[in-house]
C-alpha positions in Angstrom: 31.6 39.3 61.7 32.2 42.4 63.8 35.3 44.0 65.2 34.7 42.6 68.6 34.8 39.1 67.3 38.2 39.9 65.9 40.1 38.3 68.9 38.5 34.7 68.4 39.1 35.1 64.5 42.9 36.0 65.2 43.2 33.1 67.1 41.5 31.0 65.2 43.3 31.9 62.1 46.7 31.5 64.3 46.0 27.9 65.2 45.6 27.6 61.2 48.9 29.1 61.1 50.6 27.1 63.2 49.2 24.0 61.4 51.7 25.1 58.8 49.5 24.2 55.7 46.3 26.4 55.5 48.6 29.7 54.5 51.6 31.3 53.4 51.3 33.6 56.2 53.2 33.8 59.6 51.3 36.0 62.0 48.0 37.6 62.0 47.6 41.2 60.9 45.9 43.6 63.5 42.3 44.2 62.7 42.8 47.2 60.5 44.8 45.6 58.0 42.6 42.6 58.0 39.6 44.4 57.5 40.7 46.7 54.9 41.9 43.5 53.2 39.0 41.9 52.9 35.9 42.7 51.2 32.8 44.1 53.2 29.9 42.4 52.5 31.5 38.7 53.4 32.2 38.4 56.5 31.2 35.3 58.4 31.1 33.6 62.0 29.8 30.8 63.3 29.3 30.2 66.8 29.0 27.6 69.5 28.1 28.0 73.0 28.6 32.2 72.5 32.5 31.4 70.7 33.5 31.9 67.6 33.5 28.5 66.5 34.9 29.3 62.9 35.4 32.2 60.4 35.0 32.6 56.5 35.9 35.9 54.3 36.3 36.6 50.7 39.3 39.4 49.6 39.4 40.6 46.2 42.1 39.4 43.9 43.4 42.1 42.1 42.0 45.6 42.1 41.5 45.9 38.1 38.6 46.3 37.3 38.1 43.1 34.9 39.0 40.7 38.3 35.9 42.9 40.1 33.8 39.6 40.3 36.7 37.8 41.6 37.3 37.1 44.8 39.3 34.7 47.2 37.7 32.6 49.7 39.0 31.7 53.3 37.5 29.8 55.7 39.1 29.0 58.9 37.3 26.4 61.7 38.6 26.2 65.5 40.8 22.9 66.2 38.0 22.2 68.9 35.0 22.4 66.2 36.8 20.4 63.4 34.9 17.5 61.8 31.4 19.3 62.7 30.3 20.5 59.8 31.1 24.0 59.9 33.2 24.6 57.5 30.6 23.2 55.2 28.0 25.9 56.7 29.9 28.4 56.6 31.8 27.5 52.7 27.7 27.2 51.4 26.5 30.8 53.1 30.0 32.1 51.5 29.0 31.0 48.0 25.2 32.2 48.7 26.5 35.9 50.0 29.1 36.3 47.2 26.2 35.4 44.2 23.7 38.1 46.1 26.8 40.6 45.9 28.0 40.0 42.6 31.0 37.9 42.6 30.7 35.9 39.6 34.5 33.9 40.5 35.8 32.1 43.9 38.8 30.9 43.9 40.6 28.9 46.9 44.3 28.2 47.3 45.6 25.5 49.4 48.6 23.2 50.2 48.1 20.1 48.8 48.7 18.1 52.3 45.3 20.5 53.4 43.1 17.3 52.6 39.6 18.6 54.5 40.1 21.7 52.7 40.4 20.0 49.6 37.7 17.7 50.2 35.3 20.6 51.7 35.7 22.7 48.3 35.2 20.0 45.7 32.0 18.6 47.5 30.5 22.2 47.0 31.3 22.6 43.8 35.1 24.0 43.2 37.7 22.2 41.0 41.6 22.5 40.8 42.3 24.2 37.5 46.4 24.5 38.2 48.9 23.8 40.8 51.8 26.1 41.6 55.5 25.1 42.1 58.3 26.1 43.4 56.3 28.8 45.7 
């Protein structure tokens, strides 16, 4: 990923918004804040037809040092490229870049009603170890 795919991501990560069950969050952060959020080395795009097609990142989960191996995985795939396999693609070179850099942990969170989010993480390899209430 580089800064000047930032405006595809954004709105690609805004459609996930707007679904209303792939995050907590209301708006998308200006590049800066995303990118100092996230960690450097997993940044991902995939593309179709010279568009951002879909996005995948890791962020760290707490900055102690015993979570360094830790991190949190998004993945995010445009409404028009759902169902295509990409979010498998891009999931499996997620898992590949975090082994090569050390992350020993991924961890996901989702809404429960996020079925093909659900669906994508088990088949490559991620179980639900808890579910949080009253959030």
């Amino acid at each position: 990923m580089r800064p000047s795919d930032w405006e595809q991501v954004r709105a690609i990560y805004l459609e996930g918004i707007a679904t209303g069950n792939a995050t907590f969050e209301t708006g998308a952060p200006p590049w800066e804040a995303w990118d100092s959020s996230h960690l450097p080395f997993a940044r991902l795009v995939a593309r179709f037809s010279d568009r951002v097609a879909g996005w995948a990142a890791l962020s760290p989960v707490s900055q102690r040092c015993v979570y360094g191996g830790v991190a949190e995985v998004s993945v995010y795939v445009s409404q028009a490229q759902r169902r295509a396999g990409i979010g498998r693609q891009l999931l499996s070179a997620l898992i590949s870049e975090s082994e090569r850099n050390g992350i020993w942990t991924l961890q996901a969170g989702m809404f429960p009603e996020n079925g093909r989010s659900l669906a994508l993480h088990q088949r490559l390899g991620f179980r639900e170890v808890g579910r949080r209430e009253r959030i």
